[in-house]
N, C-alpha and C positions, 0 to 999 in steps of 0.2 A: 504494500500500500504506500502510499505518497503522502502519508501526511504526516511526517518527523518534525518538519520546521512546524508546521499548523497548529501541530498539537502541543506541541513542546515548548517551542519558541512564541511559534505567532498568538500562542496560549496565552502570552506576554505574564505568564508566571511569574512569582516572588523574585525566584531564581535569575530568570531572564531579564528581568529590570534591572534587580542587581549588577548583574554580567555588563549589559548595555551600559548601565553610566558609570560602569568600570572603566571600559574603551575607550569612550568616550572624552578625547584629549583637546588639548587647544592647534589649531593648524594657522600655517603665517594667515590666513586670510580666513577666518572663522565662516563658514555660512551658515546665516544669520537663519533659516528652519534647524541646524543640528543646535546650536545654543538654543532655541524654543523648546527642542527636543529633549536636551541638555535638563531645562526647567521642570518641563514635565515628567519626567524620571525622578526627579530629587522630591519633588513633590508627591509619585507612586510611591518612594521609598518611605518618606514620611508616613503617608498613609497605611502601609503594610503593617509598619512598626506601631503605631497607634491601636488596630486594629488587634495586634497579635499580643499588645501587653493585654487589651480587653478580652480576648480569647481566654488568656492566662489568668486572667483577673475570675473572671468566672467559675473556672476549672476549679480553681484554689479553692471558692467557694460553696463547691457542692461538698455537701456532706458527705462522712464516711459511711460506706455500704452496711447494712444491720449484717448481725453474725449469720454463716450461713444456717437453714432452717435442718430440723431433725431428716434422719433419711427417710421417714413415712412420708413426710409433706414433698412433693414434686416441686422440683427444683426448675425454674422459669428458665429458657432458652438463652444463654450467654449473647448479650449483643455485640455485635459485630460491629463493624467501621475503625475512624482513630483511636488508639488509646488515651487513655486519661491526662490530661497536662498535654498531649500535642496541640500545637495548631491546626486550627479546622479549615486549609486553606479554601475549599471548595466552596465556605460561607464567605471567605473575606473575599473572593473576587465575585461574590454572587452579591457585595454588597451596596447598594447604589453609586454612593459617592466611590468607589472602587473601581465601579461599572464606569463610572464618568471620566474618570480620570484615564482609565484602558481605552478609552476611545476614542479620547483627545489623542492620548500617545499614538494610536495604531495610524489616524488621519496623518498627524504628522511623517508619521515612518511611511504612510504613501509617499508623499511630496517626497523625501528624501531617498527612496529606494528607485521610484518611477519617476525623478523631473527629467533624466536624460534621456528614458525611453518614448516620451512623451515629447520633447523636440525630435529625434530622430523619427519618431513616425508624423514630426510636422503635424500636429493638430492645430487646430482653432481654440478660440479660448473655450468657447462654447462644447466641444468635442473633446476637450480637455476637461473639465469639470466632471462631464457625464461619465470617463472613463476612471477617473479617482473615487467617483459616485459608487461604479462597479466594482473593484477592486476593495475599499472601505466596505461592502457589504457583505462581500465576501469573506472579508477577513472576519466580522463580528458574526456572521453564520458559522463558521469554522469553529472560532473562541467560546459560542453558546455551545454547540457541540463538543469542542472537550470539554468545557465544564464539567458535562453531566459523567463525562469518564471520574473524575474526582471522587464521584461514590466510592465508598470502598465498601459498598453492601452489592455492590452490581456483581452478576453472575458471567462469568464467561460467554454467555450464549447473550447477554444481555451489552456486554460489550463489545461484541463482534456485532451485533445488529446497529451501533452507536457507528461502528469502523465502516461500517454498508452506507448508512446515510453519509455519512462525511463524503464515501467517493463518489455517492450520487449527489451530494449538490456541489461539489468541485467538478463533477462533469455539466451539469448543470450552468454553472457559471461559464466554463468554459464555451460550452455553445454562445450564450450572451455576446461572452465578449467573441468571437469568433463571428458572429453576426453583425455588431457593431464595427468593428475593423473592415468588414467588407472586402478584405483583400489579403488573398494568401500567402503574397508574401509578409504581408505587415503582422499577419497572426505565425509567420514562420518567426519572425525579427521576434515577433511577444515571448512563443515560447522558447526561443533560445536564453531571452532575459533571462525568465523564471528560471530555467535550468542553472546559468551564472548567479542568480541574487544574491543566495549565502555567503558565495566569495564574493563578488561586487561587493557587497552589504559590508563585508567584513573589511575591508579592504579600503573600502571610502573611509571607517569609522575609525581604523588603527594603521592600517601601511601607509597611505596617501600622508599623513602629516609625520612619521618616520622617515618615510623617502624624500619629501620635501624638506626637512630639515637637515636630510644629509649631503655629504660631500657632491655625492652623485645623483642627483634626483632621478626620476624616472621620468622619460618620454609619454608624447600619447598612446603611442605606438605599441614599446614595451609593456606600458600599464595594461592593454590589449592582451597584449600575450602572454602576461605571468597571469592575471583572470582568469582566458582559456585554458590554460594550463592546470591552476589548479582546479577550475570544474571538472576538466577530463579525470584526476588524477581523483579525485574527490566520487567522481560514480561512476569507476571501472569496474568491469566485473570481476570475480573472483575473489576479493581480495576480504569478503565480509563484509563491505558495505558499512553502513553506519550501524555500531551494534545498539547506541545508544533507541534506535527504534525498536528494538524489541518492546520497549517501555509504551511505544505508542498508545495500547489499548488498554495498559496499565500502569499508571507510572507509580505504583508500589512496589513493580519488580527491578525496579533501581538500585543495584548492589554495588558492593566496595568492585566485587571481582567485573563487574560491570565496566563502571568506572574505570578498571586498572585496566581491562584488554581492550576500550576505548580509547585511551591514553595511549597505549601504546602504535593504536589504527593511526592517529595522528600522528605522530610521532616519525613512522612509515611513511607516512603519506608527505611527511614536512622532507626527510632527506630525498622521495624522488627528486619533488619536487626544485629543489638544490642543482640537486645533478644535473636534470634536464633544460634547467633556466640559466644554467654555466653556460649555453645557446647563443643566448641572447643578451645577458647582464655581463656588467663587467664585475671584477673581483671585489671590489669596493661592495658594489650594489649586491653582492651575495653575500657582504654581509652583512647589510642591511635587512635582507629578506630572509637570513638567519633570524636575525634579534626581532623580526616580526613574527617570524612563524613562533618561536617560542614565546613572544606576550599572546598569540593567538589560543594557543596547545592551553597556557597558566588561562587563560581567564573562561577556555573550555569544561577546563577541570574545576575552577570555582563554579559556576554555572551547574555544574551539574553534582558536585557535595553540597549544593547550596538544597538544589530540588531535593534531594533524598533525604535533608532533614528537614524539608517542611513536608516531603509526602511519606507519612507511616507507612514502614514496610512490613510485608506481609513475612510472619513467620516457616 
């Protein structure tokens, strides 16, 4: 299934807020949507935090269980979900002022992920609004949809029916917006985007001001082709793919050993990467594109011990 960033990321999780205004550095020429973006992160992190001491505050305040009853008296069905004292993430982003603030941010992360795909397909303003319209609804359809993965009473047959709808309405959308483009190769240029975003995304957010403030900056050129690069190298076959997706229709199956043979996927993926861009970089510039890929790999691995201890995992 295709929905890792969707569910995980575009879920715009605790986690992933966190991560995001980790990266999130100053560049010689700030643009003035990622400092908005900037705002609106520090202000989800605030609200996570406020939210998660009242979680805690609560927890504290239930009372201790009565002793359990003699063995004649039948002993009531153990409930299930998070444990006692965690946080309940799946109420704090279900919760308004939560909800508002996820989708301020998510608008935002449109303009910033799509303004360049949005001049090269040359829209109008008018053809531009409608297309960030699309995309913005897509993304908060997606985000209601994991939500409801968050249960942790949900039954496998009940999470895979959540995993069904998700790729019927991303096909769904998909038709839309393939219908609004009008032309195939403009919907060829879309989905090559989407296929690149991760890296794009990641890449605008932490290498672009790295490489700009180094010796040897990067071209338009190169920027091009260390991008394609790491998309190729990023969804090749064989290689395990992203394991952190196992979590997709669970993300209570998020473990250390998870974690650690992820880490290590990137890790792989960071020395192709090296070798193959020795191509086209010069010796300076690969090591610039060392000390990124390794803040890339660190702020990976925070992101994702971040998610395992706000999502209870399953014994």
């Amino acid at each position: 299934m295709k929905h890792v960033a969707l569910v995980l990321l575009g879920l715009t999780s605790a986690g992933s807020l966190l991560a995001l205004a980790w990266i999130l550095g100053r560049s010689p020429e700030p643009d003035p949507r990622l400092a908005l973006l900037e705002t609106e992160l520090k202000e989800a992190r605030r609200t996570i935090a406020s939210l998660k001491r009242e979680v805690e505050r609560r927890a504290e305040s239930v009372p201790a269980p009565a002793p359990a009853p003699p063995p004649a008296i039948a002993e009531a069905p153990a409930a299930t979900g998070a444990p006692a004292g965690k946080t309940d993430l799946r109420a704090m982003l279900n919760n308004p002022g939560m909800r508002e603030v996820m989708e301020r941010q998510q608008a935002l992360q449109i303009d910033v992920a799509y303004g360049r795909l949005f001049d090269q397909l040359q829209l109008s303003p008018q053809e531009r609004e409608h297309f960030k319209k699309l995309l913005v609804e897509r993304q908060k359809t997606q985000t209601d949809l994991g939500l409801k993965l968050l249960d942790g009473n949900l039954s496998s047959e009940q999470r895979q029916e959540i995993g069904r709808e998700i790729d019927r309405q991303r096909t769904a959308f998909d038709d839309t917006i393939r219908k609004f483009l009008n032309h195939e190769e403009d919907w060829q240029t879309f989905q090559g985007w989407e296929k690149s975003l991760p890296d794009r995304t990641q890449y605008e957010m932490l290498g672009k001001s790295l490489f700009a403030s180094s010796a040897e900056p990067l071209n338009a050129q190169q920027e091009q082709q260390l991008i394609d690069l790491m998309t190729e190298v990023r969804t090749r076959p064989g290689t395990g793919g992203n394991l952190a997706g196992k979590t997709n229709l669970d993300p209570t199956l998020l473990t250390e050993d998870l974690i650690k043979r992820q880490i290590q996927q990137l890790e792989v993926n960071a020395r192709i990467i090296e070798e193959r861009a020795a191509a086209f970089l010069s010796p300076a510039q690969i090591a610039t594109l060392k000390a990124y890929q390794e803040q890339a790999t660190g702020m990976a691995k925070s992101g994702m011990e971040m998610s395992k201890m706000l999502f209870p995992q399953k014994k």
